[in-house]
C-alpha positions in Angstrom: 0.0 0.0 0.0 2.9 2.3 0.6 4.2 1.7 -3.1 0.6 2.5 -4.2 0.8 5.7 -2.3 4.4 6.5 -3.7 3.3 6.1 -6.9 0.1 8.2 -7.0 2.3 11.1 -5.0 4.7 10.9 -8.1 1.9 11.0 -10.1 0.1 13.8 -8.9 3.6 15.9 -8.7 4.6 15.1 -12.0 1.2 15.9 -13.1 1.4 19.3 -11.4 4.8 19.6 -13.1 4.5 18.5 -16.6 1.0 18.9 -17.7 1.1 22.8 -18.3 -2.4 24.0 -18.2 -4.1 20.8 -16.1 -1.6 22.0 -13.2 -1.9 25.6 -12.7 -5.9 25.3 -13.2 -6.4 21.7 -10.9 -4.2 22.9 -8.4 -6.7 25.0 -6.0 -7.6 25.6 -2.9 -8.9 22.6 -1.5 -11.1 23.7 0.8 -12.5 26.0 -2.5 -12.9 22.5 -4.3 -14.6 21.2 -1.3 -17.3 23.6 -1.6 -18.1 23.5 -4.7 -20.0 20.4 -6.4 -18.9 18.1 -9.2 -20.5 20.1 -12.0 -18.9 23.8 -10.8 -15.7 22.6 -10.4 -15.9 21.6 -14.1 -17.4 24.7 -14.8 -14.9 26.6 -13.4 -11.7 24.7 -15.4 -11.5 25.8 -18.4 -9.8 22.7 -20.2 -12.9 20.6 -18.9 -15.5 23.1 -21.0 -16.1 20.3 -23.7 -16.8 18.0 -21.0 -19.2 20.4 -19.3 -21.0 20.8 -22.8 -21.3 17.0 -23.0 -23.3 17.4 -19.5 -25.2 19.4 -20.3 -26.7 18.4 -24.0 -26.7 15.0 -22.3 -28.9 16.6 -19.4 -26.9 15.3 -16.6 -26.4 18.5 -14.8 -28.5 18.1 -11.9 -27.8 14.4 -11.6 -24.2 15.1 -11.2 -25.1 18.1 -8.8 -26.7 15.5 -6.6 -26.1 14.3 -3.1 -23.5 11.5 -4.7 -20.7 10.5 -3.8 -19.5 10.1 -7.3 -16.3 9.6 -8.5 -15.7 10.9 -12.4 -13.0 10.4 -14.6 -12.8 13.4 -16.7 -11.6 13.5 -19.7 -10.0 16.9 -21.1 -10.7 18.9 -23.8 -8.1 17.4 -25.9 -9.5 14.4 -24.7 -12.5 14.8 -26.4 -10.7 16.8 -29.6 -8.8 13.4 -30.2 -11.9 11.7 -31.4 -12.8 11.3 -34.9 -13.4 13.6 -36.8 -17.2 14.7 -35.9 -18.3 12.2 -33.3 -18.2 14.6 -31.0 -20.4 16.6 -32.9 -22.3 13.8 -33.6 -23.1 12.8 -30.2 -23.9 16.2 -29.1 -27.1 16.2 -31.6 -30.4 15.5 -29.6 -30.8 12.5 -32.0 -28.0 11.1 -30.3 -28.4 11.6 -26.7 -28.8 8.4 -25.7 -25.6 7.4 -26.6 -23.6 10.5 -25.5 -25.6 9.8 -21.8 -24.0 5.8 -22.1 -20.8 7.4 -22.6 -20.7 10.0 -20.1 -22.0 7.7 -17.5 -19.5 5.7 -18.3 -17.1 7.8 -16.6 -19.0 8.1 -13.1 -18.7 5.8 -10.6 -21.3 5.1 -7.5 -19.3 6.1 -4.3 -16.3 8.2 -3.6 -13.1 6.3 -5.0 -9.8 8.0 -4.3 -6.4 7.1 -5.6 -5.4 5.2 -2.7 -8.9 3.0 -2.8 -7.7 1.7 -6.8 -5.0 -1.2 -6.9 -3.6 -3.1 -10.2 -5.9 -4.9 -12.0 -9.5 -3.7 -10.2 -12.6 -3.6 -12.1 -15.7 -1.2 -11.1 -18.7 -0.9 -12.2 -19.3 2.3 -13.8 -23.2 3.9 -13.2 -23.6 3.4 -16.8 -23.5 -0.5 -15.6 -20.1 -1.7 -17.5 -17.2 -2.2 -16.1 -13.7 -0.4 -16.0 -10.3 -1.6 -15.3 -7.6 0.0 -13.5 -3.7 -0.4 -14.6 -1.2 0.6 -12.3 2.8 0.5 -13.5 5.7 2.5 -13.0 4.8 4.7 -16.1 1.3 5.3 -14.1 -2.3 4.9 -13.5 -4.6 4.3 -16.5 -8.6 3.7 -16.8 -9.1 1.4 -19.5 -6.7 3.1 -22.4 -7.0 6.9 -20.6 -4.0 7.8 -18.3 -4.8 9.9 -14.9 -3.0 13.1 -15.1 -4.3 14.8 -11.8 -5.8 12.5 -9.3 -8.2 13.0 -6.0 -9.9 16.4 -6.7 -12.3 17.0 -3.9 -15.8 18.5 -4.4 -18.4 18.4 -2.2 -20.4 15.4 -3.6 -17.5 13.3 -4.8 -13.9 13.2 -6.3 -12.6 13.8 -9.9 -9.5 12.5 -11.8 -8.2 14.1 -14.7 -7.9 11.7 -17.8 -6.2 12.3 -21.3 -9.0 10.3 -23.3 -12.6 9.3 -23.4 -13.1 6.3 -22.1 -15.4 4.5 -24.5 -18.3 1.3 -23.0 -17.8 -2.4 -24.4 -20.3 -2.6 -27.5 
């Protein structure tokens, strides 16, 4: 367990270091994340904007504003700009919601999981009702294909962990 806490410290700090943007705009006041819910702490980082969009077309606002705990794994703007060409677009249309609401749920979990809670190998069930798998190396922590870049952001109804890619459910 003391490995697994070394490692996500490393993480985290090299995160802070080396990710540019992610760092200076994830590391806040905690007590400031604290207060504020899952949804306005997106809101109020700029990078996660597509995200937010997502939530919104896909209606999930209030749900994510809830009581939770939730934990989400958030995928970046460039995240979402390094799909193909026009899903992203595509998903956002009303036609589509369904879909885009599978895939965002697929980034929520039930309960509050922290770095320190995930270990190689895990599987947990996302709300969207798949499941993901956590890999855990010296190069990292990854969800599915998606690497963590900033870990254990605190709002007042859950946690969120910054990923580099959308995480996509099993057909």
């Amino acid at each position: 367990m003391k490995t697994l806490k070394t490692l996500f410290t490393a993480l985290i700090i090299s995160s802070f270091v080396f990710s540019g943007n992610v760092s200076a705009q994830c590391a806040t006041d905690t007590e400031e994340n604290q207060s504020s819910d899952i949804v306005d702490l997106a809101v109020s980082t700029e990078f996660l904007s597509t995200l937010v969009a997502a939530v919104k077309a896909g209606e999930l606002v209030e749900t994510l504003k809830g009581e939770g705990p939730f934990t989400v794994f958030a995928p970046t703007n460039d995240a979402f700009s390094a799909l193909p060409e026009g899903t992203l677009e595509s998903l956002l249309l009303p036609e589509n919601k369904d879909k885009l609401v599978a895939i965002l749920l697929y980034h929520v979990l039930p309960g509050k999981v922290k770095s320190t809670d995930l270990s190689d190998g895990m599987k947990a069930k996302t709300v969207q009702g798949s499941n993901i798998e956590v890999d855990i190396s010296d190069s990292g922590v990854k969800i599915n294909d998606a690497s963590v870049t900033a870990a254990d952001i605190e709002a007042s109804n859950g946690v969120v962990h910054i990923i580099d890619k959308v995480i996509l459910p099993p057909m």
